[in-house]
C-alpha positions in Angstrom: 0.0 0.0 0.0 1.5 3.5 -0.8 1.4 6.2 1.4 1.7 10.2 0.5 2.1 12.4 3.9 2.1 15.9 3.2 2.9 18.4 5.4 4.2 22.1 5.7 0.7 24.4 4.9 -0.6 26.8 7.2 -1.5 30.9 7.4 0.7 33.2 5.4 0.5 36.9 5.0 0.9 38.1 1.5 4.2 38.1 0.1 5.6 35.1 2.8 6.9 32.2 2.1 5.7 28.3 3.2 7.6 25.2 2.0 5.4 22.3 1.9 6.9 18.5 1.8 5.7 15.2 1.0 7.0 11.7 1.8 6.0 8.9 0.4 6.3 5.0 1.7 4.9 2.2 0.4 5.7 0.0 -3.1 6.6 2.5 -5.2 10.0 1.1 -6.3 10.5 3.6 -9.4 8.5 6.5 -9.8 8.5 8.9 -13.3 7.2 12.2 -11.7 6.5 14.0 -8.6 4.6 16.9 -8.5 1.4 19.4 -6.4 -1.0 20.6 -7.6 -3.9 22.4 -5.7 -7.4 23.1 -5.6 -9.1 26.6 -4.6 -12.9 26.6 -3.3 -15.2 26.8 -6.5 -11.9 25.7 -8.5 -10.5 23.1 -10.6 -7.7 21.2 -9.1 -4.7 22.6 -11.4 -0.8 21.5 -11.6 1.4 24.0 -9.8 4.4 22.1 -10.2 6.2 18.9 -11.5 9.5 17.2 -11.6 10.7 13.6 -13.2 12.5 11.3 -11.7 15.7 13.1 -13.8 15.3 16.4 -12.1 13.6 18.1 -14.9 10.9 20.7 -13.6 8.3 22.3 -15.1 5.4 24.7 -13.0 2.3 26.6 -14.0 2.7 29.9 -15.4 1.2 31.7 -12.5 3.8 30.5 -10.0 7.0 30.7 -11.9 10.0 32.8 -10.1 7.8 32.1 -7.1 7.6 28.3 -6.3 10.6 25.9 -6.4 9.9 22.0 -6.7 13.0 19.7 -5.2 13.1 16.4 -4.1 14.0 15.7 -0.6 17.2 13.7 1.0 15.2 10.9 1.9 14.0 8.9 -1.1 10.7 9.8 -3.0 10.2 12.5 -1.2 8.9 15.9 -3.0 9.6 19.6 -1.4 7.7 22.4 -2.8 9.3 26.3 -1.8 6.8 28.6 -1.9 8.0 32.7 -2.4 5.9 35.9 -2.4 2.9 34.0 -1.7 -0.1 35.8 -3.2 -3.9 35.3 -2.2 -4.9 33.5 -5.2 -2.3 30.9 -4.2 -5.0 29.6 -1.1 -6.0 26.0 -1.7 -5.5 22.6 -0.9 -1.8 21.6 -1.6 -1.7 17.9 -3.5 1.2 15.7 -3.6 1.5 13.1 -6.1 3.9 10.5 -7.1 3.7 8.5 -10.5 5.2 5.0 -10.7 6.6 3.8 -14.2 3.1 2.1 -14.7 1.3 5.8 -14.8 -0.5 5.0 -11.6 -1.0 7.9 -9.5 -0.7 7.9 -5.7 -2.2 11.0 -4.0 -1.8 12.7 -0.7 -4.6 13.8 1.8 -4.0 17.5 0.9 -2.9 20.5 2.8 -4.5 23.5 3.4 -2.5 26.7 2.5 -4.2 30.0 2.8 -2.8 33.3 2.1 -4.5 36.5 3.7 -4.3 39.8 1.9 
Protein backbone atom coordinates (compact mmCIF):
# COMPACT_ATOMS: atom_id res chain seq x y z
CA UNK A 1 0.00 0.00 0.00
CA UNK A 2 1.45 3.55 -0.77
CA UNK A 3 1.39 6.18 1.43
CA UNK A 4 1.70 10.19 0.54
CA UNK A 5 2.05 12.35 3.95
CA UNK A 6 2.13 15.95 3.15
CA UNK A 7 2.91 18.41 5.37
CA UNK A 8 4.20 22.10 5.70
CA UNK A 9 0.72 24.45 4.89
CA UNK A 10 -0.61 26.84 7.20
CA UNK A 11 -1.46 30.90 7.35
CA UNK A 12 0.74 33.19 5.37
CA UNK A 13 0.47 36.89 4.98
CA UNK A 14 0.87 38.13 1.52
CA UNK A 15 4.15 38.08 0.09
CA UNK A 16 5.64 35.06 2.82
CA UNK A 17 6.94 32.19 2.06
CA UNK A 18 5.70 28.29 3.17
CA UNK A 19 7.59 25.21 1.99
CA UNK A 20 5.44 22.29 1.94
CA UNK A 21 6.86 18.54 1.80
CA UNK A 22 5.67 15.25 0.99
CA UNK A 23 6.98 11.66 1.82
CA UNK A 24 6.04 8.91 0.39
CA UNK A 25 6.35 4.99 1.68
CA UNK A 26 4.90 2.18 0.39
CA UNK A 27 5.68 -0.05 -3.08
CA UNK A 28 6.60 2.48 -5.15
CA UNK A 29 9.98 1.08 -6.29
CA UNK A 30 10.49 3.61 -9.41
CA UNK A 31 8.46 6.54 -9.82
CA UNK A 32 8.55 8.94 -13.25
CA UNK A 33 7.19 12.17 -11.66
CA UNK A 34 6.53 13.99 -8.57
CA UNK A 35 4.55 16.93 -8.52
CA UNK A 36 1.42 19.36 -6.37
CA UNK A 37 -1.00 20.64 -7.59
CA UNK A 38 -3.92 22.42 -5.74
CA UNK A 39 -7.42 23.12 -5.59
CA UNK A 40 -9.09 26.63 -4.60
CA UNK A 41 -12.91 26.61 -3.29
CA UNK A 42 -15.22 26.85 -6.47
CA UNK A 43 -11.93 25.66 -8.45
CA UNK A 44 -10.48 23.05 -10.64
CA UNK A 45 -7.73 21.20 -9.15
CA UNK A 46 -4.72 22.63 -11.35
CA UNK A 47 -0.77 21.53 -11.62
CA UNK A 48 1.38 23.97 -9.79
CA UNK A 49 4.44 22.08 -10.24
CA UNK A 50 6.21 18.93 -11.51
CA UNK A 51 9.47 17.18 -11.56
CA UNK A 52 10.73 13.61 -13.20
CA UNK A 53 12.55 11.32 -11.68
CA UNK A 54 15.69 13.14 -13.84
CA UNK A 55 15.26 16.37 -12.08
CA UNK A 56 13.62 18.06 -14.93
CA UNK A 57 10.89 20.72 -13.62
CA UNK A 58 8.29 22.33 -15.12
CA UNK A 59 5.45 24.74 -13.01
CA UNK A 60 2.32 26.61 -14.04
CA UNK A 61 2.69 29.94 -15.42
CA UNK A 62 1.20 31.68 -12.46
CA UNK A 63 3.82 30.47 -10.01
CA UNK A 64 7.02 30.66 -11.95
CA UNK A 65 10.01 32.76 -10.09
CA UNK A 66 7.76 32.09 -7.10
CA UNK A 67 7.61 28.28 -6.25
CA UNK A 68 10.64 25.90 -6.40
CA UNK A 69 9.91 22.04 -6.74
CA UNK A 70 12.98 19.73 -5.23
CA UNK A 71 13.10 16.35 -4.05
CA UNK A 72 14.00 15.69 -0.61
CA UNK A 73 17.16 13.67 0.99
CA UNK A 74 15.24 10.89 1.93
CA UNK A 75 13.98 8.92 -1.05
CA UNK A 76 10.72 9.78 -2.98
CA UNK A 77 10.24 12.51 -1.16
CA UNK A 78 8.90 15.94 -2.99
CA UNK A 79 9.60 19.58 -1.38
CA UNK A 80 7.69 22.43 -2.82
CA UNK A 81 9.32 26.32 -1.83
CA UNK A 82 6.76 28.59 -1.88
CA UNK A 83 7.99 32.75 -2.41
CA UNK A 84 5.91 35.86 -2.44
CA UNK A 85 2.88 34.03 -1.69
CA UNK A 86 -0.13 35.82 -3.24
CA UNK A 87 -3.93 35.34 -2.17
CA UNK A 88 -4.88 33.53 -5.16
CA UNK A 89 -2.32 30.93 -4.23
CA UNK A 90 -4.99 29.65 -1.14
CA UNK A 91 -5.99 26.05 -1.67
CA UNK A 92 -5.54 22.63 -0.88
CA UNK A 93 -1.80 21.56 -1.63
CA UNK A 94 -1.67 17.87 -3.51
CA UNK A 95 1.19 15.74 -3.57
CA UNK A 96 1.51 13.14 -6.06
CA UNK A 97 3.91 10.51 -7.11
CA UNK A 98 3.71 8.45 -10.46
CA UNK A 99 5.18 4.96 -10.75
CA UNK A 100 6.63 3.75 -14.17
CA UNK A 101 3.09 2.07 -14.75
CA UNK A 102 1.31 5.80 -14.77
CA UNK A 103 -0.51 5.03 -11.58
CA UNK A 104 -0.98 7.87 -9.54
CA UNK A 105 -0.73 7.93 -5.67
CA UNK A 106 -2.15 11.00 -4.02
CA UNK A 107 -1.84 12.69 -0.70
CA UNK A 108 -4.62 13.82 1.77
CA UNK A 109 -3.95 17.50 0.90
CA UNK A 110 -2.87 20.49 2.77
CA UNK A 111 -4.49 23.53 3.40
CA UNK A 112 -2.51 26.74 2.49
CA UNK A 113 -4.16 30.03 2.84
CA UNK A 114 -2.84 33.26 2.10
CA UNK A 115 -4.46 36.51 3.70
CA UNK A 116 -4.27 39.80 1.87
Amino acid sequence: QVRLVESGGGLVQSGGSLRLSCAASGSIFRYNLMGWYRQAPGKQRELVAVMSSGGTANYADSVKGRFTISRGNAEITVNLQMYSLEPDDTGTYYCYVQDINYRRFWGQGTQVTVSS
